[in-house]
N, C-alpha and C positions, 0 to 999 in steps of 0.2 A: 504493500500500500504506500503512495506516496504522501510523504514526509509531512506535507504541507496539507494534505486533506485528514490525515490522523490529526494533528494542531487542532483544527478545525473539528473536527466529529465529536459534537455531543452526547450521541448516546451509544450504547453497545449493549444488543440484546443479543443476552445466550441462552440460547437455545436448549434445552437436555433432550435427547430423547432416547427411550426405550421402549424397545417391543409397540413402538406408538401406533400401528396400524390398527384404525384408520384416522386417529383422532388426529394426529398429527399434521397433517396436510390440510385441515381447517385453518388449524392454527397458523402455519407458512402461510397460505393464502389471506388470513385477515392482516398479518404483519404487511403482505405486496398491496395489500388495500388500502393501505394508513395512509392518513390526510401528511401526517408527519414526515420528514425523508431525511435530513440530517442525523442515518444512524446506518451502525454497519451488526451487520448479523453474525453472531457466533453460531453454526450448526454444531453440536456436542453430540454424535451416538456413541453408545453406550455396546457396540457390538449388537446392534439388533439383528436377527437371524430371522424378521416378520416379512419381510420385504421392505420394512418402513422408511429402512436408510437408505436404499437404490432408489425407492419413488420416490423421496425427500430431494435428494442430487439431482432425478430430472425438473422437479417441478424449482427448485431454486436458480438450473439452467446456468446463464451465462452474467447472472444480473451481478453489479456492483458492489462495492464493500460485503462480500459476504466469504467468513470464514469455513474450510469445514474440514469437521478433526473427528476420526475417528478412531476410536480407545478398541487396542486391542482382546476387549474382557468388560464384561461388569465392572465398572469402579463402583458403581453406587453413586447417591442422588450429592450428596456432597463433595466427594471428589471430580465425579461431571463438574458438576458449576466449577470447582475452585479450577478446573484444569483450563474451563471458559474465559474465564473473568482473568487469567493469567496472561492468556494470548486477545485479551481486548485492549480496545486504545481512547474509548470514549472516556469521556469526563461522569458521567453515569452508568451506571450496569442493570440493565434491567436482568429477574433472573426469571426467567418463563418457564411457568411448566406447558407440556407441549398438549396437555389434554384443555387449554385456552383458546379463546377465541377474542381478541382485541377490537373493542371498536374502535370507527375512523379515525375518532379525533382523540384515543385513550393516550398515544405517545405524544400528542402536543401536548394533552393537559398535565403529563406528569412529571413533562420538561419544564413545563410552566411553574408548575410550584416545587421543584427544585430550584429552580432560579431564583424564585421570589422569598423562599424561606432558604436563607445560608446556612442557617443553625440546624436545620432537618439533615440528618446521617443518611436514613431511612427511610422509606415510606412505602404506601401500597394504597392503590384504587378502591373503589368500588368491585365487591366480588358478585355476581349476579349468577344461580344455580340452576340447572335444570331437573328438577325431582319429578321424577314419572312425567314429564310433559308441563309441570309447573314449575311458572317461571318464581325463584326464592330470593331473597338476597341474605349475605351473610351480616351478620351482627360481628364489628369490626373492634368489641371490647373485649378485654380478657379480667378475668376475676378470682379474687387472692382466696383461700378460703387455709389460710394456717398452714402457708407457704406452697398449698397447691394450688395451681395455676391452671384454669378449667377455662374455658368459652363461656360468655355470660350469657347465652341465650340462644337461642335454637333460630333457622333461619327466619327471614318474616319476609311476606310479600308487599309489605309499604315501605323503602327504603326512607323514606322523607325524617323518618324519629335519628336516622344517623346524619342529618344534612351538616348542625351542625356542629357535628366531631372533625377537627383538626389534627389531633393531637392522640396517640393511642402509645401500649406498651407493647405489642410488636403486630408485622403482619399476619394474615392468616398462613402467607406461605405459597402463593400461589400466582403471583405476579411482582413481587416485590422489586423497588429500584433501591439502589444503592450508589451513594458516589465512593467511584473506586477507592479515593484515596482513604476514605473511611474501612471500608474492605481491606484494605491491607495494614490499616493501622491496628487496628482492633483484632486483625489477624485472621477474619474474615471463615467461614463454616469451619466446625470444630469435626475434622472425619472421622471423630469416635462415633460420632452420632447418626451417620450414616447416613440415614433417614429417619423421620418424625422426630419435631420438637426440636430440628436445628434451628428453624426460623426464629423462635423466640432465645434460645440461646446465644443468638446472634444481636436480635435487639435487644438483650439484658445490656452487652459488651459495649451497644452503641450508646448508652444511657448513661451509664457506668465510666464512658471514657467521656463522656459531658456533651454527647451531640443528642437531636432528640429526633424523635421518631412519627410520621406525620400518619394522615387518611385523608386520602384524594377523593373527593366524593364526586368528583364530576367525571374523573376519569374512569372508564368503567369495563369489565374483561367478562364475559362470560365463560365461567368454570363446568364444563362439559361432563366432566368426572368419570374416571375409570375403576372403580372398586366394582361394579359389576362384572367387571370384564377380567378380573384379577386373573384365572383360572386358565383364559384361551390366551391370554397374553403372558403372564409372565410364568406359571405352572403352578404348582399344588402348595407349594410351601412359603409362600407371600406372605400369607395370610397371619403365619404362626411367626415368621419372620420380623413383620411391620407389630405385632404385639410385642413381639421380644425388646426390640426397641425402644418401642412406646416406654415400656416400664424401665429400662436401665437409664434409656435419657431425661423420664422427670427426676430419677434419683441424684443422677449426676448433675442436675441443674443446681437441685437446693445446695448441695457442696459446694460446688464450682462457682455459683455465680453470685450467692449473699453476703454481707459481713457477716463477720462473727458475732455480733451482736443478735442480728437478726432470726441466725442461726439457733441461735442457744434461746430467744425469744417462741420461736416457731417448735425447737425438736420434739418433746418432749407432744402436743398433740400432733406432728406432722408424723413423727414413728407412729404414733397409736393410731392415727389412719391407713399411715402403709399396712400393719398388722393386721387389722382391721379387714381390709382389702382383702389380703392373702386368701385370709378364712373366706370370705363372701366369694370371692373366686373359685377357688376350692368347692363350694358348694355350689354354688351357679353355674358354674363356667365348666367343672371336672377338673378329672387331674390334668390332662394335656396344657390346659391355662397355668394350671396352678403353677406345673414344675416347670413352665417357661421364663413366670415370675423368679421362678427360686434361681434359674439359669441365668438371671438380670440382673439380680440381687447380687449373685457369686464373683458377676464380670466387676460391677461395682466394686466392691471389696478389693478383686487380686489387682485391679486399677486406682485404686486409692491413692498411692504416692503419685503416679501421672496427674490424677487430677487435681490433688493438693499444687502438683506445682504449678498448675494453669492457675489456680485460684490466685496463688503468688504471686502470679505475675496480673493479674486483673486489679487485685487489692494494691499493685506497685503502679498502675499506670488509673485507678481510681479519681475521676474526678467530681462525681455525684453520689451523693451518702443514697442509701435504700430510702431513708426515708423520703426523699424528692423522686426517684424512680416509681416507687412504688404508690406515688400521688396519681400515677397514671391508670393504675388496676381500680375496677369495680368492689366496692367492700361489698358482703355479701350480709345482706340482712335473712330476717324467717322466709320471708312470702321467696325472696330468690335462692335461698336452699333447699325450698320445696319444690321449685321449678328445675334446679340444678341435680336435684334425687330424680325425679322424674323424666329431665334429660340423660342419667347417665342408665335409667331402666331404659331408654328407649337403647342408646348404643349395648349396652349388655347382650341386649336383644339379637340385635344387629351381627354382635362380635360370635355370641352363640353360633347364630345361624352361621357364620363368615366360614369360624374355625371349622363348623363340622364339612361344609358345602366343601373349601380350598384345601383340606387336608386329607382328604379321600375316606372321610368316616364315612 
């Protein structure tokens, strides 16, 4: 690329994909639609063996600033991006998942309020769902409940009650921009985490190192979603896989990324909910749940000094106490712990159904 139009290129979206047939070529196609053009495309496959990354190559053809790298193997949803965002040259990164679909005007407006807010690290659009054929939006808050860190609401089909939220404690994960130099200072996805709950480990770091973290409500992506698809697209063991993680990366969050104030503030009911859990899993969920947990649990432990010393080095480059970060999470009153039980019977459900459907019971 020459010299003088990298200077110049504001944004760089990268791309991930895997096993993306057929979501993916939505996604490229609404990117060639963007009212926006001042950016250059990172294509990231992940080794897909669907077809996805041959038909991806043709339909991206012979157009301009577009990168494309492909990983000999699975790296996983973390080291895709970081391997992206290494080989970009914009002043922004957007990080896409390829199961999106951007409207026209979503990369003006999110260059727009990076521009216009200098102090924003982070930020992320409007998420817009499609559940059985209804159109949802996602609730863009997150909520503390004794250090755990849960979605404050289930989707709703009136966007207008988030118009005016600017300001959030991280994205959902699913379009987010980032200015590079943020990204590398902060040291940008942690690949322990692999997948689920990098996102917010990432915006703790942006909080934490003193930038803040925005919602773009005019800019807007429709999230397509592939967890039905789990099974024809990526095989049988996703399923037990994305749970396994779930659980070692909210453990490893509350260590890694609180002070120790906070920490010694929260343990003491945050253990007695992990515990707590186990058992309810254990009975709910069976044992395949249960001992995936204990498997999370185990990685946590024999990782302990790696993650103490990420902590050391967060707590060394520290420039917002918890208690200003943490001005940004939703406090959880009765009326939303009884919505918040009632949201996690619904994923329980979900997860039930998930494990036994993707695991070949």
């Amino acid at each position: 690329m020459d010299e003088r139009i990298s200077e110049k290129l504001k944004l760089s979206i990268v791309l991930l994909n895997y096993q993306g047939n057929p979501v993916v070529y939505r996604c490229l196609e609404s990117i060639f639609s963007s009212s926006y053009s001042n950016y250059e495309l990172v294509f990231v496959d992940n080794n897909s063996d669907d077809g996805s990354y041959e038909e991806s190559v043709k339909l991206i053809g012979h157009k301009e600033n577009v990168k494309i790298i492909r990983n000999s193997s699975n790296l996983g949803f973390t080291r895709g991006y970081d391997i992206g965002v290494k080989n970009s040259v914009g002043e922004y990164v957007l990080l896409l998942n390829n199961d999106t679909v951007i409207y026209p005007n979503a990369l003006a407006e999110l260059v727009k309020f990076m521009d216009e807010n200098p102090n924003v690290g982070l930020a992320e659009g409007r998420i817009e769902n499609i559940d059985d054929g209804i159109h949802t939006f996602s609730d863009p808050r997150i909520a503390n409940f004794f250090g755990v860190l849960v979605e404050a609401g289930e989707h709703v089909t009136d966007p207008e009650k988030f118009s005016n939220i600017n300001r959030i404690f991280s994205p959902v994960g699913v379009w987010p921009i980032i200015r590079k130099e943020v990204y590398e200072r902060v040291g940008g996805y942690d690949n322990d985490y692999v997948h689920v709950e990098e996102i917010r480990d990432l915006a703790a770091r942006v909080w934490i190192f003193g930038y803040e973290v925005g919602y773009v409500f005019n800019a807007i992506a429709i999230h397509v979603g592939r967890l039905t698809q789990v099974k024809e697209n990526y095989g049988n063991k996703l399923a037990i896989e994305l749970y396994y993680h779930a659980t070692k990366n909210q453990l490893m969050f509350f260590f890694k990324n609180f002070s120790t104030s906070t920490i010694i503030k929260f343990y003491f009911p945050y253990m007695s909910w992990k515990i707590a859990d186990l058992a309810y899993t254990l009975i709910k969920l069976g044992r395949k749940a249960f001992y995936t947990k204990i498997e999370a649990y185990r990685w946590v432990m024999a990782n302990l000094p790696q993650i103490m010393a990420k902590r050391k080095y967060i707590n060394d480059h520290r420039i917002k106490s918890d208690k200003i970060v943490m001005q940004t999470l939703v406090k959880i009153d009765r009326n939303q712990l009884i919505k918040l039980i009632s949201f996690r019977k619904k994923y329980d459900q979900k997860t039930e159904k998930w494990i036994k459907v993707h695991s070949g019971q």
